[in-house]
KOLVEX-6807 format. One record per residue: residue number from 1; x, y, z of N, C-alpha, C, O, CB in turn. Coordinates in Angstrom, 3 decimals, padded with zeros to 6 digits. Glycine has a CB too. Example, Ala and Ser with C-alpha at 12.3 -4.5 7.8 and 13.67 -1.06 7.14 Angstrom:
# residues 2
{rec 1,{013.190,-005.690,007.800},{012.300,-004.500,007.800},{013.200,-003.300,007.800},{014.236,-003.319,008.465},{011.308,-004.473,009.046}},
{rec 2,{012.850,-002.250,007.080},{013.670,-001.060,007.140},{012.900,000.030,007.870},{013.409,001.138,008.039},{014.084,-000.598,005.725}},
# end
This chain:
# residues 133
{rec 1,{007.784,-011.483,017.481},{007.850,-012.249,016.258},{007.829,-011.291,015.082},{007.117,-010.320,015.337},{006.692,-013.262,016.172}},
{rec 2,{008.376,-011.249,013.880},{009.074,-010.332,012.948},{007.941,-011.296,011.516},{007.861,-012.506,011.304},{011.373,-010.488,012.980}},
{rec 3,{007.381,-010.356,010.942},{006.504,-010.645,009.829},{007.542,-010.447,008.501},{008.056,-009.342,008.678},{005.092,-009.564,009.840}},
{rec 4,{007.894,-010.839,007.671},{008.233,-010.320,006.724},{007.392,-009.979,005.807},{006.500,-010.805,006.001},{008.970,-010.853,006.361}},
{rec 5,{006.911,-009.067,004.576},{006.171,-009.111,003.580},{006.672,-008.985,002.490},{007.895,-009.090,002.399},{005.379,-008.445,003.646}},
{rec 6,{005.977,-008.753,001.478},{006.669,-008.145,-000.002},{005.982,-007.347,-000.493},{004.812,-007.585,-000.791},{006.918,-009.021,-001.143}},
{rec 7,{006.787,-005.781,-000.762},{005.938,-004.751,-000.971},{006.528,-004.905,-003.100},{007.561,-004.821,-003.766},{006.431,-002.958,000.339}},
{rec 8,{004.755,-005.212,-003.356},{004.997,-004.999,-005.251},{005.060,-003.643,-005.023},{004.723,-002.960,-004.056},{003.574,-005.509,-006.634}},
{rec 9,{005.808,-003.237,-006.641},{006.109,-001.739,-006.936},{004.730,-001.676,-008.551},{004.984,-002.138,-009.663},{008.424,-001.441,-007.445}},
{rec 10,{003.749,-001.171,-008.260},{003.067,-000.561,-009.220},{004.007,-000.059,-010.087},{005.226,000.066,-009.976},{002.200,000.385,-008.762}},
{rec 11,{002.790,000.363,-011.483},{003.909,001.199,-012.216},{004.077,002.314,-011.456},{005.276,002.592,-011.468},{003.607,001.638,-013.689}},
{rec 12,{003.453,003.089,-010.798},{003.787,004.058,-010.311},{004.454,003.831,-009.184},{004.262,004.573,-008.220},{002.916,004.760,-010.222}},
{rec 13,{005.152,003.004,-009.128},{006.416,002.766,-007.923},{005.865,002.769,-006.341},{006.525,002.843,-005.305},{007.654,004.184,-008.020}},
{rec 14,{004.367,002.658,-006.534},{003.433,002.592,-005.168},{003.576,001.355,-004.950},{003.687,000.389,-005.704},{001.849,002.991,-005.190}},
{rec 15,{003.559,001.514,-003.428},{004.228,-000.076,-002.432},{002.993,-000.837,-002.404},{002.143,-000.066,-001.959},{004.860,000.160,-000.440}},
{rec 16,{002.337,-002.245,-002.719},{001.614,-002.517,-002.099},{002.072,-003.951,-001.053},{002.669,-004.975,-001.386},{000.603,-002.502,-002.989}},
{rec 17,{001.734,-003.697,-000.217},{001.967,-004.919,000.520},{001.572,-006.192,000.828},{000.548,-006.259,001.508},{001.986,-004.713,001.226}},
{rec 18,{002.343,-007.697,000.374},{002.127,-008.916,000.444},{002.719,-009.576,001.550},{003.721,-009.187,002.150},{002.443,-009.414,-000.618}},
{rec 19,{001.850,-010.902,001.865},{002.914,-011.697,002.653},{003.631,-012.693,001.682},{003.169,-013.513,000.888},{002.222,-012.542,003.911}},
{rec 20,{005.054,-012.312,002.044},{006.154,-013.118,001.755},{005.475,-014.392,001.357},{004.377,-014.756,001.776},{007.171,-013.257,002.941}},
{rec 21,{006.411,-015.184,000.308},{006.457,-016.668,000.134},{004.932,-017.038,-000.285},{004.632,-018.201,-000.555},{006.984,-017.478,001.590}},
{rec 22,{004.004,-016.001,-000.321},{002.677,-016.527,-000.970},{002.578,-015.956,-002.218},{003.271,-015.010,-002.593},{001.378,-016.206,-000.192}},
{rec 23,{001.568,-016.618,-002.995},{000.807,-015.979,-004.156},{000.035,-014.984,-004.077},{-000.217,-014.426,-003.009},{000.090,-016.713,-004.704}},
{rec 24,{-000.358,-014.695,-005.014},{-001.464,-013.029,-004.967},{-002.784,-013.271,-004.112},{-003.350,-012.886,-003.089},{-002.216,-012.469,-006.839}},
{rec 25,{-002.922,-014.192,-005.227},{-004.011,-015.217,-004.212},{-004.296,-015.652,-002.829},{-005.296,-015.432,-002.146},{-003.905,-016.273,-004.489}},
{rec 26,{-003.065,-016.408,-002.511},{-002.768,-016.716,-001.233},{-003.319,-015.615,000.106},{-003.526,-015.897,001.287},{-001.240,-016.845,-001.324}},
{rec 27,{-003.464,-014.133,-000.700},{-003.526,-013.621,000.646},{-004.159,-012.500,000.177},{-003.817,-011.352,-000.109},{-002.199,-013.424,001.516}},
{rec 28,{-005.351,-013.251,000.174},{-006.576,-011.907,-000.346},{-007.089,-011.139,000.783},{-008.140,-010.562,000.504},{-008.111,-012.520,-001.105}},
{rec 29,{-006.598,-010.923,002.177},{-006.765,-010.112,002.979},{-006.237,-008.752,002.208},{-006.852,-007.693,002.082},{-006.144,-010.558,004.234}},
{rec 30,{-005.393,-008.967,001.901},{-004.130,-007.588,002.305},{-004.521,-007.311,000.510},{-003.535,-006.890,-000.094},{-001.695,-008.185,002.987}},
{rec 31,{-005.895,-007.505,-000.449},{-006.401,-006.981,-001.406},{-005.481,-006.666,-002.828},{-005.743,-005.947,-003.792},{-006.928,-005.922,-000.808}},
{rec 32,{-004.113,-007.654,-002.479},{-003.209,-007.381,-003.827},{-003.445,-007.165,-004.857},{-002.681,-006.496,-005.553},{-002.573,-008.070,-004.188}},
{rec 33,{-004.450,-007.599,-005.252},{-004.833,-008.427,-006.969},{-005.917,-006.893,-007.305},{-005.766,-006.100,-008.235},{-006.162,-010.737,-006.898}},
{rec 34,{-006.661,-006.863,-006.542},{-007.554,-005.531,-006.689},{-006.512,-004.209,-006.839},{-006.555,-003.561,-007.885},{-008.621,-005.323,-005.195}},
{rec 35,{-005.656,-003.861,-005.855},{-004.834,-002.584,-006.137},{-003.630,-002.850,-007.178},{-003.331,-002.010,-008.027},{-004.199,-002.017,-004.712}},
{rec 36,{-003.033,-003.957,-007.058},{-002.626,-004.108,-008.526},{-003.385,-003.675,-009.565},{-002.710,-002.792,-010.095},{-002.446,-005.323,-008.833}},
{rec 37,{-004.498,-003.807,-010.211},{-005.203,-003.635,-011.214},{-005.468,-002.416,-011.256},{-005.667,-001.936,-012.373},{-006.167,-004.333,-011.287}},
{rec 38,{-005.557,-001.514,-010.035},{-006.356,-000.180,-010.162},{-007.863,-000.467,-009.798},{-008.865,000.132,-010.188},{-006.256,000.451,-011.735}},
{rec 39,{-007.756,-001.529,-008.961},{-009.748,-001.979,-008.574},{-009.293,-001.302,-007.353},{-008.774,-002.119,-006.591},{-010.653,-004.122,-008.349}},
{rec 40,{-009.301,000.431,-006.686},{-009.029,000.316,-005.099},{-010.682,-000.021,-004.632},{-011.069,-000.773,-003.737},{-008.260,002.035,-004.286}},
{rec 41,{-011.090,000.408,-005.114},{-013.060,000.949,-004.461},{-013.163,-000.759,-004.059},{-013.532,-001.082,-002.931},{-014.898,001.758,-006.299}},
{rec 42,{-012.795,-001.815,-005.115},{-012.989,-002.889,-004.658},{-012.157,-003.599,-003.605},{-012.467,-004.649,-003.042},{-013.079,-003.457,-005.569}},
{rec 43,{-011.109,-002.914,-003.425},{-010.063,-003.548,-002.543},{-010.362,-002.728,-001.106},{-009.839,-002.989,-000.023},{-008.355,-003.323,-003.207}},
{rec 44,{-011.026,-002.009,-001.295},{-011.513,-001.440,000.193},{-011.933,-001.849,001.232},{-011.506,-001.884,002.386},{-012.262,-000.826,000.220}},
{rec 45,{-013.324,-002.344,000.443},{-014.185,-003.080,001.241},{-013.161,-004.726,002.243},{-013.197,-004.917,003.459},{-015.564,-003.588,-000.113}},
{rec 46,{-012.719,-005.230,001.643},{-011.917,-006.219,002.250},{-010.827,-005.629,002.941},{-010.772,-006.114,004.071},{-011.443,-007.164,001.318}},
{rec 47,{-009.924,-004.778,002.742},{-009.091,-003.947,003.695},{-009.619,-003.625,004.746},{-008.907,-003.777,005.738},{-008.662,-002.845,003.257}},
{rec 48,{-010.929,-003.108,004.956},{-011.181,-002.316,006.105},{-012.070,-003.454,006.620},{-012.367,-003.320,007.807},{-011.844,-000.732,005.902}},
{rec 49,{-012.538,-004.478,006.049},{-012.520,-005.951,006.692},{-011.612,-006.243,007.803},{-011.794,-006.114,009.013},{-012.157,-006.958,005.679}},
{rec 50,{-010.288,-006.792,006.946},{-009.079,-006.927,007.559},{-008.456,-006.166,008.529},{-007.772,-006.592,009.459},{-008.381,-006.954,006.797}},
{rec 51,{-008.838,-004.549,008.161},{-008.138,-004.004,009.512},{-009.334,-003.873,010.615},{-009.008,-003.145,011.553},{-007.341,-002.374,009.251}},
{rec 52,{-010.269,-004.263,010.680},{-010.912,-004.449,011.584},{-010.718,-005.513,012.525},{-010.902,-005.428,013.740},{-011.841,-004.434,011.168}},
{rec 53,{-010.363,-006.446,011.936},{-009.968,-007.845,012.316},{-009.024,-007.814,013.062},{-008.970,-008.303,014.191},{-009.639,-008.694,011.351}},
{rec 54,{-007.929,-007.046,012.306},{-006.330,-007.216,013.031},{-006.065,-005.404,012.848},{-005.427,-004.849,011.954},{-004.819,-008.575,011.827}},
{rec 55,{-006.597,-004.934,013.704},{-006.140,-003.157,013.541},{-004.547,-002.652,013.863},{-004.084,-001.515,013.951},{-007.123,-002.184,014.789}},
{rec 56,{-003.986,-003.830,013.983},{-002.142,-003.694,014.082},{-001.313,-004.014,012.971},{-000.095,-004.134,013.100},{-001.473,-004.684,015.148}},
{rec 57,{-002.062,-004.198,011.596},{-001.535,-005.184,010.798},{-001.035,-004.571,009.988},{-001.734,-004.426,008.985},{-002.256,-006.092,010.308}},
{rec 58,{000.375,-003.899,009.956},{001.094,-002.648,009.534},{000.837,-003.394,008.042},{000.485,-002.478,007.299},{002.913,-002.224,010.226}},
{rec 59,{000.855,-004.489,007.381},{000.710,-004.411,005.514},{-000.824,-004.234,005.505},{-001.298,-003.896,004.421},{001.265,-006.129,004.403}},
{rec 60,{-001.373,-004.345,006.167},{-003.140,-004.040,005.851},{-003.535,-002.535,006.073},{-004.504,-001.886,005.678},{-004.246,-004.981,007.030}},
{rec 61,{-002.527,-002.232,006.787},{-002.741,-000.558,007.038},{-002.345,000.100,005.694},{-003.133,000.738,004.995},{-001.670,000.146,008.378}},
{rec 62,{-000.831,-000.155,005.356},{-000.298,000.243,004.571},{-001.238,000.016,003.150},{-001.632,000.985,002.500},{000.947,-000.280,004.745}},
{rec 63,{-001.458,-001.013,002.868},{-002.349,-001.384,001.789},{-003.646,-000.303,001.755},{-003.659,000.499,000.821},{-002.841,-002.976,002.037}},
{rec 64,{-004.731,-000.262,002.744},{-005.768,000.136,002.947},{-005.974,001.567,002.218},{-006.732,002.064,001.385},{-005.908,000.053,004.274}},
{rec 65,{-004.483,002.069,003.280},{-003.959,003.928,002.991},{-003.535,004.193,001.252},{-003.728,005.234,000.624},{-002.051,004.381,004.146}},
{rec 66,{-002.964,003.020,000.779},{-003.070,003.213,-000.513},{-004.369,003.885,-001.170},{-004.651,004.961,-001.698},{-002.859,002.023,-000.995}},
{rec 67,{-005.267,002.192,-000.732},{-006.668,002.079,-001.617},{-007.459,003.684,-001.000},{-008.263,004.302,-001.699},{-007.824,000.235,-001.089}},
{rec 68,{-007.145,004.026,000.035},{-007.890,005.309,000.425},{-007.463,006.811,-000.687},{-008.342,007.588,-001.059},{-007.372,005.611,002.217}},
{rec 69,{-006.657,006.899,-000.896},{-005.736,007.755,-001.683},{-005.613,007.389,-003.023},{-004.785,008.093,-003.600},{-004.442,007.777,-001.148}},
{rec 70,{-006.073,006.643,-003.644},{-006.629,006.383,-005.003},{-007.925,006.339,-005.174},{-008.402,006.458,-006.303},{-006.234,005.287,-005.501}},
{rec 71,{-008.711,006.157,-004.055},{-010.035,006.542,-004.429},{-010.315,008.291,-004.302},{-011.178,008.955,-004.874},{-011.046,005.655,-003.423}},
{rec 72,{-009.423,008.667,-003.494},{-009.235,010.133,-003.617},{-009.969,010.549,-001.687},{-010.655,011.489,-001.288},{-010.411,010.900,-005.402}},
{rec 73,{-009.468,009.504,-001.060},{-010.487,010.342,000.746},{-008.392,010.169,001.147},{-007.834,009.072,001.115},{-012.576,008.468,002.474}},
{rec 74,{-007.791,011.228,001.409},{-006.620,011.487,001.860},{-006.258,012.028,002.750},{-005.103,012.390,002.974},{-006.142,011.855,001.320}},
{rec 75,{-007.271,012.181,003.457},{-007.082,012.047,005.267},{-007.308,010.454,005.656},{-006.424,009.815,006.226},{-008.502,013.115,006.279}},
{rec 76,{-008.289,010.012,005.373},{-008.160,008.384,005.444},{-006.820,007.633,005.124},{-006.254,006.777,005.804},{-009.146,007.785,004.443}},
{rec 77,{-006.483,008.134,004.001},{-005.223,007.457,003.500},{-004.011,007.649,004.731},{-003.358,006.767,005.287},{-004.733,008.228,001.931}},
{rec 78,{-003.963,009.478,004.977},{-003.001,009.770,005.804},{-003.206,008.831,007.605},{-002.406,008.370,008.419},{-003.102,011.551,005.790}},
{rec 79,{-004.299,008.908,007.547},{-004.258,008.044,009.310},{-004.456,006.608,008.991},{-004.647,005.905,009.984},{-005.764,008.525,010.617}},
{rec 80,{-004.455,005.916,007.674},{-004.099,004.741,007.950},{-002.333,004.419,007.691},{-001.685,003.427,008.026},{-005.080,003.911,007.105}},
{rec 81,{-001.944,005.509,007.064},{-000.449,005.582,007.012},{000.044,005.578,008.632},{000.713,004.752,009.253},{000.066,007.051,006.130}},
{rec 82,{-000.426,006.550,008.949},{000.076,006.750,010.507},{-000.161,005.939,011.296},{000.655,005.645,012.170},{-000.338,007.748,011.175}},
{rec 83,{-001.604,005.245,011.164},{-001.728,003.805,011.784},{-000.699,002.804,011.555},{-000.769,001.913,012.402},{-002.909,003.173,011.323}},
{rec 84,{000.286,002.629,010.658},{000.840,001.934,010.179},{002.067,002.057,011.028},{002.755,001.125,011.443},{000.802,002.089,008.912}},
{rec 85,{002.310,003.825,011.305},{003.390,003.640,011.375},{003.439,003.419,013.347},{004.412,003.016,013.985},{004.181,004.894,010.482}},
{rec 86,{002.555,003.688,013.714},{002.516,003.538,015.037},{002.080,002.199,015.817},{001.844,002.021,017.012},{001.767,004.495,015.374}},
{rec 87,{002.057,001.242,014.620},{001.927,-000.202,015.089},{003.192,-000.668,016.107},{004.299,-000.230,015.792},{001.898,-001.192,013.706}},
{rec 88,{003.128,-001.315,017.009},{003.861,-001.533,018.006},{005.112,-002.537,017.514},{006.239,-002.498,018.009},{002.955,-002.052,019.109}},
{rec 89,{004.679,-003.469,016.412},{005.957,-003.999,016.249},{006.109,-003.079,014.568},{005.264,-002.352,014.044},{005.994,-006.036,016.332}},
{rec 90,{007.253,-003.392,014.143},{007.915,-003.279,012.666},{007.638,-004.234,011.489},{008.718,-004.813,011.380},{009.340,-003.392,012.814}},
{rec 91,{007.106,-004.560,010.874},{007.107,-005.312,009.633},{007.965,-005.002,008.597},{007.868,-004.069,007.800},{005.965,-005.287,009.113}},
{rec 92,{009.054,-006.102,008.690},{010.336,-006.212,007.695},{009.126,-006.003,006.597},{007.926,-006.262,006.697},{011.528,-007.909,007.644}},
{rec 93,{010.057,-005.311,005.271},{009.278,-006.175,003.563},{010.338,-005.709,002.880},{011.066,-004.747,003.127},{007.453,-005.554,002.640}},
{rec 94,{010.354,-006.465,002.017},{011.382,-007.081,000.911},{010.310,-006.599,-000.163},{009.160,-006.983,-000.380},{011.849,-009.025,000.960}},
{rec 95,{011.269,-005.408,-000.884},{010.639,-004.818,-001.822},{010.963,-005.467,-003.349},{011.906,-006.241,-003.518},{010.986,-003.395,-001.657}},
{rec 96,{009.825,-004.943,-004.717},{010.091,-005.933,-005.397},{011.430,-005.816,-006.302},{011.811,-006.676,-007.096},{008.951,-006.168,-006.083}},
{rec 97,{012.042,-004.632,-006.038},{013.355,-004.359,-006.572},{014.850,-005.052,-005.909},{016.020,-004.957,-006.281},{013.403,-002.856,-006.465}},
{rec 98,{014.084,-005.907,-004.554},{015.402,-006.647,-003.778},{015.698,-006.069,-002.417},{016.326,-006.548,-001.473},{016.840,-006.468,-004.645}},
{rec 99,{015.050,-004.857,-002.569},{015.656,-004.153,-000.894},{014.852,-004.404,000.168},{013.697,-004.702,-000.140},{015.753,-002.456,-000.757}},
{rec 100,{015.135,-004.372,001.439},{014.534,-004.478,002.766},{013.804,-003.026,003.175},{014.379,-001.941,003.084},{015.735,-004.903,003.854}},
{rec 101,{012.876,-003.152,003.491},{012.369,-001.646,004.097},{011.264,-001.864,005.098},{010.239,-002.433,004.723},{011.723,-000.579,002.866}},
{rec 102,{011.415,-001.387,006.547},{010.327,-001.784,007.444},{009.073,-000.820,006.932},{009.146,000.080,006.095},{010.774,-001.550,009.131}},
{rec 103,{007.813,-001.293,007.724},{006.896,-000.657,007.328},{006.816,000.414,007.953},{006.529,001.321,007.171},{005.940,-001.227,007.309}},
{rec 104,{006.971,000.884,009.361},{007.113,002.221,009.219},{007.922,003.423,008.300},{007.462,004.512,007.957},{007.374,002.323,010.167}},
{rec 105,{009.459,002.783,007.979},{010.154,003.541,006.710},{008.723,003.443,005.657},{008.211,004.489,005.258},{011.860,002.540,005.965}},
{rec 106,{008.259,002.339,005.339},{007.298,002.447,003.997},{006.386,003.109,004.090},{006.274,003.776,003.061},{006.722,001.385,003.499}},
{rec 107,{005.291,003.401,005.097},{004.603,004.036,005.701},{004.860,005.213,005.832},{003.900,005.870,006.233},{004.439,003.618,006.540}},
{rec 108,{006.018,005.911,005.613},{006.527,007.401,005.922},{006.857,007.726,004.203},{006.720,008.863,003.752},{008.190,007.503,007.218}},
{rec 109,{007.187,006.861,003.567},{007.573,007.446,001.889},{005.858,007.150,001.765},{005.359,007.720,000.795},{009.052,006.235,000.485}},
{rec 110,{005.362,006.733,002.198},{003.394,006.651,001.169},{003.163,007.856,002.029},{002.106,008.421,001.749},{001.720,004.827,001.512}},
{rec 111,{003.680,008.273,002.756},{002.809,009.688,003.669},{003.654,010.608,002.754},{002.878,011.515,002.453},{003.101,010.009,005.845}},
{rec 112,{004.549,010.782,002.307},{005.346,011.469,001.378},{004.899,011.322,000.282},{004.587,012.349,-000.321},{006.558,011.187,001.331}},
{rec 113,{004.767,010.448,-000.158},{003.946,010.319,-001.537},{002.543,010.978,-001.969},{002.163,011.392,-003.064},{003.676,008.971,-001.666}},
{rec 114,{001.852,010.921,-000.592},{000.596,011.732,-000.391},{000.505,012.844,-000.755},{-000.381,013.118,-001.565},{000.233,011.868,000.690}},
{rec 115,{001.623,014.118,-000.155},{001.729,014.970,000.146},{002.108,015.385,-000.997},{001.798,016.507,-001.398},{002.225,015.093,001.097}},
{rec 116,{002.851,014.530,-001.710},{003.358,015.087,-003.242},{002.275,014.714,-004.495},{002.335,014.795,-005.722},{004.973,014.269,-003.677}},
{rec 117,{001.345,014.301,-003.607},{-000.039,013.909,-004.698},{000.022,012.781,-005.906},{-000.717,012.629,-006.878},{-000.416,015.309,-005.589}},
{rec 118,{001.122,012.092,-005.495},{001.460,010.794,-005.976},{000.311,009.944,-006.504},{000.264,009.439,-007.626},{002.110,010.089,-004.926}},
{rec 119,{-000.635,009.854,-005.517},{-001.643,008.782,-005.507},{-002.876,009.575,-006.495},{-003.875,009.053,-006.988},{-002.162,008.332,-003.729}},
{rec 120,{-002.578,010.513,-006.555},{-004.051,011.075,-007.733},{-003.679,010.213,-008.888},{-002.603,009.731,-009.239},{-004.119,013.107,-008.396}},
{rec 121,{-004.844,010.163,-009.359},{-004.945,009.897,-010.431},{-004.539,010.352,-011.772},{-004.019,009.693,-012.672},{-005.713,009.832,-010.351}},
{rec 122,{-004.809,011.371,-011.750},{-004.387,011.974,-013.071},{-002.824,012.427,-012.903},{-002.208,012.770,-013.912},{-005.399,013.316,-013.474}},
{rec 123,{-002.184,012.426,-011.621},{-000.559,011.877,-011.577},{-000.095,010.971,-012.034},{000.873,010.913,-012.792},{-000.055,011.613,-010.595}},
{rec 124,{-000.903,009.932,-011.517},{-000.568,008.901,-011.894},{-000.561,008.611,-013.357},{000.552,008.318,-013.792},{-001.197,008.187,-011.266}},
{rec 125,{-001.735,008.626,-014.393},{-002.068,008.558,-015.527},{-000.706,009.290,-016.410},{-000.091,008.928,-017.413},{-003.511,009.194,-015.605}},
{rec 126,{-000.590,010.455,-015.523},{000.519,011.047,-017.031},{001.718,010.894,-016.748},{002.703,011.259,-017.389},{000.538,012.703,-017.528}},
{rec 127,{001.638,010.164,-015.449},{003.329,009.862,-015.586},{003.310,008.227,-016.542},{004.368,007.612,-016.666},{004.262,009.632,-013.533}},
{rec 128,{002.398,007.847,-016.965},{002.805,006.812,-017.991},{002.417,007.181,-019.396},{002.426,006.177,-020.108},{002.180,005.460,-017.668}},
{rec 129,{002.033,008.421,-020.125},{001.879,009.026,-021.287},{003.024,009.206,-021.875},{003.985,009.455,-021.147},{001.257,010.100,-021.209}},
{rec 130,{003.215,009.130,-023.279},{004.772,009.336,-023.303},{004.018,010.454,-024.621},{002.873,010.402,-025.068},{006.206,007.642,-023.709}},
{rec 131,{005.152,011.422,-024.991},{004.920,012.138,-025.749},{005.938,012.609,-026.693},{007.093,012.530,-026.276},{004.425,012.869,-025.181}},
{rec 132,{005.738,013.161,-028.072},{006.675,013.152,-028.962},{007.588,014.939,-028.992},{007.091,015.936,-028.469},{005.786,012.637,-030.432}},
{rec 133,{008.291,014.933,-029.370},{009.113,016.174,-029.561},{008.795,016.650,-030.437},{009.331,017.698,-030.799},{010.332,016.166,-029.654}},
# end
């Protein structure tokens, strides 16, 4: 059986992952509303809820590895990426720009993203500073 989700694009073009056809609300497992905002510390605690619950659940992985890598623990981040990607089935998601991307593809650009230190903070921060000439 084939999950679809919907991965929002932060400003910083970081995936987080929803289930399809719901509200933010709708699906406070997978901690949308918290990593949207920049709450990860709070979106943790319910992630690692959730992947306890369902430890196959390639958008709860994916999500989790976010919130791990904005709080700044990036070996956590990296093996819940890899958890993600070694989940036995694929999770379609429909990204918020229109495109299809399974979660292991998504799971391999957030392990890329890692590596390029994407998820720091103070990356993050100045790539939305704008500055004058």
């Amino acid at each position: 059986m084939s999950i679809t989700a919907l991965a929002l694009a932060l400003i910083s073009a970081t995936p987080v992952a929803q289930v399809a056809g719901s509200m933010l609300a709708d699906a406070p497992e997978l901690a949308v509303q918290p990593l949207a905002a920049g709450r990860a510390e709070q979106a943790l605690a319910t992630l690692e809820q959730s992947s306890a619950a369902d430890p196959h659940d390639a958008a709860v992985l994916i999500n989790l590895g976010i919130a791990y890598a904005y709080t700044g623990d990036e070996a956590k981040a990296r093996a819940a990426f890899q958890a993600a990607m070694a989940c036995h089935e694929a999770v379609d998601l429909d990204t918020a720009d229109g495109n299809v991307m399974d979660s292991r593809r998504l799971a391999r650009k957030a392990l890329a993203m890692l590596a390029r230190g994407e998820f720091r903070v103070d990356a993050a921060r100045s790539a939305q500073l704008t500055r004058r000439d």
